[in-house]
C-alpha positions in Angstrom: -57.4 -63.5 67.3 -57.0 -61.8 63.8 -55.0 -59.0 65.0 -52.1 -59.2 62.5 -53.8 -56.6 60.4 -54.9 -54.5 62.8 -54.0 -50.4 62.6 -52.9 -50.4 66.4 -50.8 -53.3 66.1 -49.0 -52.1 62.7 -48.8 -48.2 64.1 -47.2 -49.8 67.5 -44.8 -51.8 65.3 -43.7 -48.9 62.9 -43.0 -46.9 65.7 -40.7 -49.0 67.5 -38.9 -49.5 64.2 -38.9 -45.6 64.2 -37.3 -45.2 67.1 -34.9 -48.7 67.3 -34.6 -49.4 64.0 -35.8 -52.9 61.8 -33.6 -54.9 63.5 -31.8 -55.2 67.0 -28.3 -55.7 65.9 -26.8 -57.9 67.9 -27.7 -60.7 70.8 -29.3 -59.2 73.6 -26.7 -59.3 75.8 -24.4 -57.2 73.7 -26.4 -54.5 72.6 -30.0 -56.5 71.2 -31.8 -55.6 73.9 -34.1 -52.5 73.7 -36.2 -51.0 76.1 -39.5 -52.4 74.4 -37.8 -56.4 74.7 -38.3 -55.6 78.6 -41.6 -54.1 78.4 -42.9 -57.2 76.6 -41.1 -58.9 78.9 -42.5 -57.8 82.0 -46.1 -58.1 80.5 -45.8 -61.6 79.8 -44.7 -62.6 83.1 -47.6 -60.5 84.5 -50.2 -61.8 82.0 -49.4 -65.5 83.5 -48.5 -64.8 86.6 -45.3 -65.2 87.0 -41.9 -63.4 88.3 -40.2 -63.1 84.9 -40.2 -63.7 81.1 -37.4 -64.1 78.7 -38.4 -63.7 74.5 -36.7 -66.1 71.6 -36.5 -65.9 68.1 -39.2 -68.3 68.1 -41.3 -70.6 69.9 -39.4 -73.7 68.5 -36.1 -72.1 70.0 -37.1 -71.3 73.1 -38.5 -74.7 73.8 -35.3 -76.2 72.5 -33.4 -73.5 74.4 -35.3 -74.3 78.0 -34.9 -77.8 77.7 -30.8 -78.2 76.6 -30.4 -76.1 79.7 -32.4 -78.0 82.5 -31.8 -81.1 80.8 -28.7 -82.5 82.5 -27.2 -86.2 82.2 -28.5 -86.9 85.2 -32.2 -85.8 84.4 -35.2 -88.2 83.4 -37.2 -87.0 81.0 -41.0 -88.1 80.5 -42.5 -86.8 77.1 -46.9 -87.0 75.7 -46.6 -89.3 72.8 -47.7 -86.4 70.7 -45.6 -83.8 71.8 -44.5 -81.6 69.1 -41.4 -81.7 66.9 -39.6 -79.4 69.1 -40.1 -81.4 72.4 -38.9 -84.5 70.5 -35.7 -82.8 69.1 -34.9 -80.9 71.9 -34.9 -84.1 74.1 -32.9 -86.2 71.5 -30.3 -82.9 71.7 -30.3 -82.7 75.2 -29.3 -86.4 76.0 -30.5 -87.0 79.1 -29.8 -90.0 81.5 -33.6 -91.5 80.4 -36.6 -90.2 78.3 -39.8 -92.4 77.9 -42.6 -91.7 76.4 -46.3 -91.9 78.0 -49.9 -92.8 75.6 -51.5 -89.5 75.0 -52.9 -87.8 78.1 -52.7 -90.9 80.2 -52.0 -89.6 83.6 -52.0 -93.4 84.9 -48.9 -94.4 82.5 -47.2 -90.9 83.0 -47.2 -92.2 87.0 -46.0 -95.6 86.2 -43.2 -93.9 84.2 -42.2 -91.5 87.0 -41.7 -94.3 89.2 -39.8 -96.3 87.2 -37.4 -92.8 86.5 -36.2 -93.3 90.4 -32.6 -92.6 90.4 -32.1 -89.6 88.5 -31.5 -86.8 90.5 -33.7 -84.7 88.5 -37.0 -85.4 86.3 -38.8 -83.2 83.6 -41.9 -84.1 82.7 -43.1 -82.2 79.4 -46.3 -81.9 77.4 -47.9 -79.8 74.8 -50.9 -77.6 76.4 -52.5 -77.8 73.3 -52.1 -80.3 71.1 -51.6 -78.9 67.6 -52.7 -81.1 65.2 -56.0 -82.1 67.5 -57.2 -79.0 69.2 -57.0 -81.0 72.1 -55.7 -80.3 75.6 -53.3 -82.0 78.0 -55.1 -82.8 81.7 -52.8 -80.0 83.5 -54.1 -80.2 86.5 -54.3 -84.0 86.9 -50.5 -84.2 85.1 -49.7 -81.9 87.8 -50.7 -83.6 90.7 -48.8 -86.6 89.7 -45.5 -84.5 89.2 -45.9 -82.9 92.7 -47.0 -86.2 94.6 -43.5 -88.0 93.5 -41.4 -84.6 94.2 -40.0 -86.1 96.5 -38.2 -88.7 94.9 -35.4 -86.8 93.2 -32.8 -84.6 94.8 -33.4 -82.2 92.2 -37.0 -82.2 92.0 -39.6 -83.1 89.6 -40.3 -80.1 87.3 -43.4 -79.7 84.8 -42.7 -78.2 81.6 -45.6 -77.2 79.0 -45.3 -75.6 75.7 -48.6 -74.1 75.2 -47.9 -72.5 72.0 -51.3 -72.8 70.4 -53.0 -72.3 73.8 -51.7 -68.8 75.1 -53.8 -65.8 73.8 -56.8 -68.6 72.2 -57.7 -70.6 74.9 -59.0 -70.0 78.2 -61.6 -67.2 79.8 -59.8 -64.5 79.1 -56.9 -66.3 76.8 -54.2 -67.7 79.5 -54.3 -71.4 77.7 -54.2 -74.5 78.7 -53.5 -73.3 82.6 -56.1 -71.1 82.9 -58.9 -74.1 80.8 -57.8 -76.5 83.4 -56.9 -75.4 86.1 -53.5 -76.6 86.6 -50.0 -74.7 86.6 -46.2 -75.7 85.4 -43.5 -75.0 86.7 -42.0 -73.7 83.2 -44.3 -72.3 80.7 -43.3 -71.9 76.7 -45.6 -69.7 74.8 -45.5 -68.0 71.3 -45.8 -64.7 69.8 -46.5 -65.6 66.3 -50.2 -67.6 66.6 -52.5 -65.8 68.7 -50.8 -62.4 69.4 -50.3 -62.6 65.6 -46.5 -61.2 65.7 -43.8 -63.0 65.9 -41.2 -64.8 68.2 -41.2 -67.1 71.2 -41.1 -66.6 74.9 -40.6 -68.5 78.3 -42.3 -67.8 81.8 -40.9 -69.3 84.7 -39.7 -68.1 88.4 -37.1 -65.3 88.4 -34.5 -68.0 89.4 -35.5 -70.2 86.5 -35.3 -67.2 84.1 -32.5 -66.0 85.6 -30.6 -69.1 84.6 -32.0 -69.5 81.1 -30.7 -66.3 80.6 -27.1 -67.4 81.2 -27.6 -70.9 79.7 -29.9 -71.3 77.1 -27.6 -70.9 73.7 -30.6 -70.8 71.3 -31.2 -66.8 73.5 -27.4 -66.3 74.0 -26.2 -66.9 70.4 -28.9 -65.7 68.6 -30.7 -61.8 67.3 -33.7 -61.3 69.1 -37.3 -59.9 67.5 -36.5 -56.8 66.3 -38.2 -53.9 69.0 -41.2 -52.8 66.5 -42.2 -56.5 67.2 -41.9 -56.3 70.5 -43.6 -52.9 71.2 -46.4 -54.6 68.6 -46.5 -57.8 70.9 -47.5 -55.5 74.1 -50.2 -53.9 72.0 -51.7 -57.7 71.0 -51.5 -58.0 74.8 -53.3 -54.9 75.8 -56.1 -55.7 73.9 -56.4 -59.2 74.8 -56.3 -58.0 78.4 -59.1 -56.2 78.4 -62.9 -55.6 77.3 -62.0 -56.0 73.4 -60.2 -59.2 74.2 -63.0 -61.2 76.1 -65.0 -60.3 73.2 -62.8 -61.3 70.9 -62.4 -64.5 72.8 -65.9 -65.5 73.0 -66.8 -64.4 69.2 -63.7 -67.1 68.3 -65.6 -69.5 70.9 -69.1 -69.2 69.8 -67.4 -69.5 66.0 -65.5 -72.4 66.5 -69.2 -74.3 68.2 -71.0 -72.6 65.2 -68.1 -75.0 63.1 -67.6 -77.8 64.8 -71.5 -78.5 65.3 -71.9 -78.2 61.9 -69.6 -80.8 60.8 -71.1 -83.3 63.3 -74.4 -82.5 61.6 -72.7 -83.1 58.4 -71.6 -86.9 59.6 -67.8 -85.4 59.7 -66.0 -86.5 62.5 -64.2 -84.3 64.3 -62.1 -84.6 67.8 -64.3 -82.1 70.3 -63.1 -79.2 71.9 -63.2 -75.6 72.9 -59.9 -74.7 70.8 -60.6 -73.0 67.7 -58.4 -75.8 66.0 -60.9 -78.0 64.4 -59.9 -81.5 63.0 -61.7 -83.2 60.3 -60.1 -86.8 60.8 -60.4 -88.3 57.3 -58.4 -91.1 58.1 -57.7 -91.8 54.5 -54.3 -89.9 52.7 -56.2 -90.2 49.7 -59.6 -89.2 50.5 -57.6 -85.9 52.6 -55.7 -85.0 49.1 -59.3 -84.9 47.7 -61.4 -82.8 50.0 -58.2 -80.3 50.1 -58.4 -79.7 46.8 -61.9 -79.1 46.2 -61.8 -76.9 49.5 -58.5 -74.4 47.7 -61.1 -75.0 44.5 -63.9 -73.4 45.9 -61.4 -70.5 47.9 -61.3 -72.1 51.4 -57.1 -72.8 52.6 -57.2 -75.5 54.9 -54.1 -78.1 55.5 -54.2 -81.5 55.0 -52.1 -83.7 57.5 -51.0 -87.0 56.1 -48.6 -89.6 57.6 -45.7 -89.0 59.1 -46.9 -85.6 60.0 -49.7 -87.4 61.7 -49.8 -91.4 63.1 -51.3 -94.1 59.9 -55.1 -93.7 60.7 -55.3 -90.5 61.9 -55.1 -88.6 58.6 -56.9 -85.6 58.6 -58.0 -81.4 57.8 -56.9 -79.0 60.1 -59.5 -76.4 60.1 -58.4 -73.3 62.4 -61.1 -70.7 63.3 -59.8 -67.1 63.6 -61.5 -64.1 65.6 -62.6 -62.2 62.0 -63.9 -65.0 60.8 -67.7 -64.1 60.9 -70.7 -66.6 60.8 -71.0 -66.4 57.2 -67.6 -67.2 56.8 -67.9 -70.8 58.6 -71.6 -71.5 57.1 -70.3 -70.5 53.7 -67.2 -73.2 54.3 -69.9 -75.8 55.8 -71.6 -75.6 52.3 -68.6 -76.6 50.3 -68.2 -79.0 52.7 -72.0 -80.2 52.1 -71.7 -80.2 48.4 -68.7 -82.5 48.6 -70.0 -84.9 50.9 -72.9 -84.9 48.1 -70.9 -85.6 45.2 -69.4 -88.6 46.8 
């Protein structure tokens, strides 16, 4: 949303350091936790709906923190093939009783693998909301659906968990991700501070039960400092701009930017994976050709990040172009030309 140099946003965070101090000490249960970790708290659960929010470190942690602790030995566990790092690891720590692993966004093989996951006592199904490397989105509502029609299966229930990290604050009407997009809801949502609120840190938003218990369980929030309170107090400024006139402007500028990009490179023969996430893929599908373009790109002053194997699956090699909300029109035409006078070259 390009808000990370914004006056508000670094006056709200020098205050809080003011008043707090640069960092919070100690864990928040001992004496971390300062009056603006609650406020930001409070907001998030409000800004998606829900009875409570805990913050982390960082988004990584609290998905690995959220999972170890519902993730029991008796507990199935259904993962997106392209779930992020943190999904995978925090499944592989968790050590449930089963994981498997359904094709990417198929809501048909994610059903045949509930059903074959009878026995546990409980299941987790997780995804990405976004998927970060694509831009593209999981089918929430349709995932969800499935995940509430077999409920009934296990004694502990069937519980949908979605790390929409690169959704939150980007995606969406008025920036409530992947949910909002699509329609559909989880029963655990993992957000982060540090990508579209442009701050830093990691937070979960469940039922005041569920939070309730993370609380006491997760070690990744028991064991570890928190964001220091001028973060926090900076985070609940991000979110009161977002949540209001400025935001929905800011959202469709970001929109109507990412089109303005994404259009272009079609008309330039690129391919690209369509989408209304301002992450923009140029699938190269070549390491070498995607070393090349990089290059000349940082040559000519454009940063863009080149994902090669075995960040991304053999064939799938690509540029990951992300559109920001100060990017102006010139910016992305001026970045389309480079892009033309490579393609010309070759």
């Amino acid at each position: 949303l390009g808000l990370t140099l914004r006056e508000d946003l670094r006056e709200a965070e020098e205050e809080g350091a003011t008043r707090y101090g640069v960092g919070p000490g100690a864990v928040r249960f001992i004496s971390g936790t300062f009056r603006p970790h609650r406020d930001l708290e409070k907001k998030l659960a409000a800004f998606h709906g829900r009875e409570e929010a805990m913050a982390f470190s960082s988004a990584y942690m609290t998905v690995n923190g959220v999972l170890t602790s519902l993730i029991t030995k008796e507990t199935a566990v259904i993962s997106d093939e392209l779930n992020h790092n943190c999904i995978i690891n925090a499944i592989r720590l968790s050590r449930p009783i089963s994981k498997s692993v359904y094709g990417h966004n198929d809501v048909a093989e994610l059903e045949r693998r509930i059903l074959e996951a009878q026995g546990a006592r409980r299941l987790i199904v997780v995804t990405d909301g976004i998927f970060s490397m694509r831009g593209d989105h999981a089918p929430l509502k349709e995932i969800e659906a499935v995940v509430r029609k077999h409920d009934h299966l296990f004694p502990e229930n069937a519980i949908l968990v979605v790390d929409d990290s690169h959704g939150v604050g980007a995606f969406g009407e008025t920036g409530r991700g992947t949910e909002e997009y699509t329609g559909g809801r989880a029963d655990v949502l993992v957000g982060t501070l540090g990508k579209a609120y442009g701050v830093n840190g990691g937070y979960v938003v469940s039922s005041e039960a569920v939070v309730t218990y993370l609380r006491e369980h997760a070690p990744m929030y028991i064991y570890s400092n928190p964001i220091s309170a001028g973060e926090a107090a900076a985070t609940v400024k991000a979110l009161e701009i977002l949540d209001g006139p400025e935001g929905r402007a800011i959202l469709k500028h970001l929109r109507d930017m990412t089109g303005r990009f994404e259009k272009g490179l079609t008309d330039l023969g690129y391919e690209v994976i369509p989408g209304d996430h301002p992450v923009v893929p140029l699938m190269v599908r070549d390491t070498e050709e995607t070393s090349r373009i990089v290059s000349y790109l940082l040559e000519k002053g454009v940063l863009a990040t080149g994902l090669n194997y075995p960040v991304v699956p053999k064939g799938d090699e690509e540029i990951r172009f992300q559109i920001s909300g100060d990017h102006t029109a010139s910016d992305i035409d001026a970045v389309l030309d480079i892009l033309r006078e490579y393609r010309d070259k070759r």
